[in-house]
C-alpha positions as CSV (number, residue, x, y, z in Angstrom):
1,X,0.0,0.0,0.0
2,X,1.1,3.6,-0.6
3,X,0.8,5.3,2.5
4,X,-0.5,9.2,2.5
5,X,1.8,11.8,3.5
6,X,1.8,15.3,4.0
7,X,2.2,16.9,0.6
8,X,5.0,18.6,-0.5
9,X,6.1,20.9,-3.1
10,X,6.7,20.1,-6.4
11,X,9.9,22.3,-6.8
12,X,11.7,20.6,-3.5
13,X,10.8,17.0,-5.0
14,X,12.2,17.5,-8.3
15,X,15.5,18.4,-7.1
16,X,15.8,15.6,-4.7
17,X,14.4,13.0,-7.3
18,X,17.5,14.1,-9.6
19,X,20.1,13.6,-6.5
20,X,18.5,10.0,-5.7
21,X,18.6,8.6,-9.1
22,X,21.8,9.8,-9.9
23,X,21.4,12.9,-12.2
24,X,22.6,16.0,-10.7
25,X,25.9,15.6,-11.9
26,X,24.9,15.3,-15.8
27,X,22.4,18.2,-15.1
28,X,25.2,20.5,-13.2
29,X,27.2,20.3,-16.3
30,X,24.6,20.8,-18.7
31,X,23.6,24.2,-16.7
32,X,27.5,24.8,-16.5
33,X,28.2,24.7,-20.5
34,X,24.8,26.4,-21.2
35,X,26.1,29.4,-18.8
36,X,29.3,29.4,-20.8
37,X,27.5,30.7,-23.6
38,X,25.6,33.7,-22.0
39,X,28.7,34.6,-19.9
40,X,31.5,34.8,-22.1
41,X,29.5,36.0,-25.4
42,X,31.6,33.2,-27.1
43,X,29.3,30.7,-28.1
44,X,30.1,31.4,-32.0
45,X,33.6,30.6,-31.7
46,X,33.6,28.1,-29.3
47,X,35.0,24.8,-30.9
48,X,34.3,22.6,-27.9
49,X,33.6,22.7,-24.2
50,X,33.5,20.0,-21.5
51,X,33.9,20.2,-17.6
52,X,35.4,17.8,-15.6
53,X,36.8,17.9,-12.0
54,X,35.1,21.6,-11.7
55,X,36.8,22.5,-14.4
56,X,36.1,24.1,-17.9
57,X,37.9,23.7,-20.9
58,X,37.1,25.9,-23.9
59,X,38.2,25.6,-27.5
60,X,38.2,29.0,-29.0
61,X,39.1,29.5,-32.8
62,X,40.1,32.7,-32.1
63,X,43.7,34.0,-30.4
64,X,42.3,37.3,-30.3
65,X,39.3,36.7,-28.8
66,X,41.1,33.9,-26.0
67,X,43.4,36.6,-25.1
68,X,40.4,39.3,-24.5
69,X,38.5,35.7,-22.2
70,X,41.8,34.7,-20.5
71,X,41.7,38.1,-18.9
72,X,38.4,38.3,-18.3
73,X,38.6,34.5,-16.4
74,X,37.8,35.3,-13.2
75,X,34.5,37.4,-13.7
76,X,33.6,34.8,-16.4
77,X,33.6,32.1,-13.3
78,X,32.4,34.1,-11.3
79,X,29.0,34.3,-13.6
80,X,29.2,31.2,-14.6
81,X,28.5,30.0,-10.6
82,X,25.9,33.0,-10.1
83,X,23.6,31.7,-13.4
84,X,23.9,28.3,-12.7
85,X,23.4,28.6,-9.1
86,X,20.4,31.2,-9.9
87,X,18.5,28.0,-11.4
88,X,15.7,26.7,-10.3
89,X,17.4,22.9,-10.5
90,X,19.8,23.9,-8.0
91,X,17.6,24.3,-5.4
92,X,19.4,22.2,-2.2
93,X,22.8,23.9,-2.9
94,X,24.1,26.0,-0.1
95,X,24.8,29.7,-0.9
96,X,28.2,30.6,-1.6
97,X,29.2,27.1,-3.2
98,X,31.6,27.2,-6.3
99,X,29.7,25.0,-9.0
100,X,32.8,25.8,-11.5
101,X,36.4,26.2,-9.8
102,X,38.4,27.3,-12.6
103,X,38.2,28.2,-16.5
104,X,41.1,26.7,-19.1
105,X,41.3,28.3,-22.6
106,X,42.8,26.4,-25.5
């Protein structure tokens, strides 16, 4: 039998269903990658893009516009962590947590 419980809502279970079955990860990275694009202004010459460890690493095609990002690295993480920690996914994560640690331009 399936017991009644107090309800509950919506927005705290969805986040807590994606922990249990194993999905936050997959999703953190998605939201990291998909902030790349709004906070560097780079999408269109970004070759590739993958996280791992906390890390990005970004593929540019251009050396001018990598030297402009590589200077502009720290705000760039620092936006990165305030849109993906804005989203309503990441409900659960304590304030002040560093989703992305550090940014690597190639």
């Amino acid at each position: 039998y399936l017991q009644k419980k107090d309800p509950e809502v919506l927005s705290d279970l969805i986040p807590a269903f994606l922990r249990t079955m194993g999905l936050a990860p997959a999703l953190r990275t998605q939201l990291i990658l998909d902030a790349w694009d709004k906070a560097s202004g780079a999408s269109a010459y970004t070759l590739s893009k993958y996280v791992k460890n906390g890390v990005l690493f970004c593929s540019i095609s251009s050396s001018v516009l990598r030297n402009q990002l590589f200077f502009r690295k720290d705000a760039i993480v620092e936006e990165i962590n305030k849109i993906v920690l804005n989203d309503p996914m990441m409900t659960g994560v304590k304030p002040g947590t560093k989703v992305l640690k550090s940014l690597i331009l190639r």
